[in-house]
N, C-alpha and C positions, 0 to 999 in steps of 0.2 A: 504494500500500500504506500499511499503518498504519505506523507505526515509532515504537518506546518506547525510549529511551533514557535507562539509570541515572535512571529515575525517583524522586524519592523526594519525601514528601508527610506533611507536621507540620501536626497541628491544638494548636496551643499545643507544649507538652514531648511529646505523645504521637506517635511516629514511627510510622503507619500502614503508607505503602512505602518500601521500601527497597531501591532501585537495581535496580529491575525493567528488565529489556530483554525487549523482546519485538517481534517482525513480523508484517502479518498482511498477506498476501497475497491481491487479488483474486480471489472466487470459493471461498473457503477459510470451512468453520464450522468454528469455533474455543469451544468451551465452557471455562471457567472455574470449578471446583470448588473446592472449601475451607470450613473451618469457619466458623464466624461469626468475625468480626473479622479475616479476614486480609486483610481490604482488596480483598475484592473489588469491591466497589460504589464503594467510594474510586477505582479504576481506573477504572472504565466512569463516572464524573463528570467523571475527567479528561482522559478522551480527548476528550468535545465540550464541554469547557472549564465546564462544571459547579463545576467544584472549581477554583482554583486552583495548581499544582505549585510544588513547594518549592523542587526543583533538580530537573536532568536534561530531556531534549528529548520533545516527541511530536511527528510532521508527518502530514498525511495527506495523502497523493497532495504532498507536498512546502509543502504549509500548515502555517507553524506554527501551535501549538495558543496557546500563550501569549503571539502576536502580536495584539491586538485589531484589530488592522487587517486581518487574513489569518481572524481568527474565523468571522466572515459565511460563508466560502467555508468554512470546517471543516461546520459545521451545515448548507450547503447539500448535502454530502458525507453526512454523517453523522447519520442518525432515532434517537431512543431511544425504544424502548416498557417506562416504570415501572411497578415495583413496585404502585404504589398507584393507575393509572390516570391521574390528573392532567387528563382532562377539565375545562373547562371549564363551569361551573353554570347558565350563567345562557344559554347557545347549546346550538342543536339538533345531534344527532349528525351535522348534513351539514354543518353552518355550523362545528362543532369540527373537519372534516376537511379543509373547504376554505379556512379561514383563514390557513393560513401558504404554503400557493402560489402565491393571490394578495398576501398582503403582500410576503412574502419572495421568492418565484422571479417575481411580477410577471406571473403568470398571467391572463386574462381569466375572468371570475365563470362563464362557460358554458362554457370550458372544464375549470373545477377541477370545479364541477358536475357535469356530464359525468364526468369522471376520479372523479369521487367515489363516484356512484352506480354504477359498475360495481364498486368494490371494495367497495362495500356488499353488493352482489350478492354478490360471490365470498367472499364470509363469513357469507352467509345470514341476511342482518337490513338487506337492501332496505326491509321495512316500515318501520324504525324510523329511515328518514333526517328524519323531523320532530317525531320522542320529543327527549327532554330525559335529561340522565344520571343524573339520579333514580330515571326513568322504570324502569330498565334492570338488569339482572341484574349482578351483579360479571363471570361470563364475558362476557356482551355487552359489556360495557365494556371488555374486555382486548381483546373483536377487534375497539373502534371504536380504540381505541389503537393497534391492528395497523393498521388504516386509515388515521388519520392519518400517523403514522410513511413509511405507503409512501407516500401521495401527494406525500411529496415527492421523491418519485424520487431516494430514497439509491441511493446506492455502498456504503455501509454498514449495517447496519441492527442496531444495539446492543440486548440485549433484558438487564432488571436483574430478575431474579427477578422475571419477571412472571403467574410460576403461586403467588407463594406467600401471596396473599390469597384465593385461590380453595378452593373444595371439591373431592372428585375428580374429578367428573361435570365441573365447569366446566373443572377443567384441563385431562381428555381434550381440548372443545373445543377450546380453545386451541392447545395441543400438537398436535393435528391441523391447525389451521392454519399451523402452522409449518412443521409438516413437509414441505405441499404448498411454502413459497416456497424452501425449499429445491433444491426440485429444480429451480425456474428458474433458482437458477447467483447468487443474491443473496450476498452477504456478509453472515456472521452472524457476531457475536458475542454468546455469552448466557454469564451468572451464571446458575447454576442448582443446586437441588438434586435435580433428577429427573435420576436417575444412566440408568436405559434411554432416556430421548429423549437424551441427550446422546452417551449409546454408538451409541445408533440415527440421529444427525445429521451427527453433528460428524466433521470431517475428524482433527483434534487436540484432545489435552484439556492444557489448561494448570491445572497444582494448585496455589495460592498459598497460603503457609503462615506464619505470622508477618511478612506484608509483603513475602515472597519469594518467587518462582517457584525451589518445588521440583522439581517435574517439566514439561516440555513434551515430550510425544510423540503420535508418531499414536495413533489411537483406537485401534487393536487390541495395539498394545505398552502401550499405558497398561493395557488389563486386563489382560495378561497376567503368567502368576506371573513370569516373568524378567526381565519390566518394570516397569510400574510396580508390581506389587503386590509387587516384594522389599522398596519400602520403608518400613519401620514403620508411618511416619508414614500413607501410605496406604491400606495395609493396613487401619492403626485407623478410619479414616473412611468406610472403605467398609463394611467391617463394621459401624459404629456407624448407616449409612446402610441395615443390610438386605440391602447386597448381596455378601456376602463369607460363607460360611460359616465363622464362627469355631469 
């Protein structure tokens, strides 16, 4: 499992988190909602060592996160699919998806190949294993990132608002891909602002609120009015999100 312990996370004078605990347990999607600036992205940096932590512990599967010697083994555990894609320019979408399995998990090139080409396949852009990420639509790019991300056979699979450089049409995409890994029983955690896939995914929804976790409940107590919507604070952002009638 994950394990966040009194996190907390200073970029100069400014305190982002602040003594967040949190667990995530194998086989559990766990979404992450909150306004801008509560430090959600700040989290999910810190978890695969991204970001540096200030004070407080993260381990996963019993790795520390802030031991550089035990890191290797975090990242071997733990894929992040960004925000902004983060392909690679200058490699082909099979060579951006089989690079780090042979580097890092020490894979033979016909079998990352292999592994690679079939989750091309299962994202429906087999044709584009020797495009270039120019080449490529922004949703294309988010489901070669989804590809990457899995061929390295996480335990975890971190996803950072990776619908929110997309238009709607791409995000369906996407958001449709995701929802199929779900059902194979993957670890998810995603920052998100698409309030229906995260209702429609996610085991628990965690609300993080000026660097805090306000709320952590299952998905269906988190909508509900006796749950999380008695309060305010939620209320206000789901509402201001569309999905509350105010």
């Amino acid at each position: 499992m994950i394990e966040i312990k009194d996190l907390y996370k200073n970029f100069s004078d400014l305190e982002v988190l602040k003594g967040v605990d949190l667990c995530i347990k194998h086989g559990e999607v766990v979404s992450i909602l909150g306004g801008s600036g509560s430090g959600k992205s700040t989290l999910m940096r810190c978890i695969n060592g991204l970001e540096e932590i200030t004070s407080g512990t993260i381990s996963v599967d019993g790795y520390d996160v802030a031991d550089k010697d035990q890191l290797r083994d975090v990242r071997k555990k733990c894929s992040t699919v960004f925000q902004q894609f983060d392909l690679y320019p200058h490699l082909s979408v099979l060579d951006n998806i089989t690079l780090a399995p042979i580097k890092v998990l020490g894979e033979s090139k016909e079998s990352a190949i292999e592994k690679g080409t079939a989750l091309l396949e299962s994202v429906g852009l087999s044709d584009k294993a020797n495009a270039y990420p120019a080449q490529l639509s922004g949703g294309q790019k988010q489901r070669i990132g989804i590809c990457r991300a899995l061929a390295m056979r996480p335990d975890y699979l971190l996803l950072d608002e990776v619908t929110s450089s997309l238009d709607p049409e791409m995000t369906a995409e996407v958001l449709e891909i995701l929802k199929k890994l779900t059902s194979d029983g993957i670890t998810m955690i995603s920052v998100t602002h698409e309030i229906e896939f995260a209702h429609e995914i996610s085991d628990r929804i965690v609300f993080l609120d000026e660097g805090r976790i306000l709320k952590d409940l299952p998905k269906e107590q988190f909508f509900a009015e006796d749950g999380g919507l008695a309060d305010p604070r939620i209320a206000k952002f789901l509402t201001k999100m569309g999905k509350v009638n105010g």
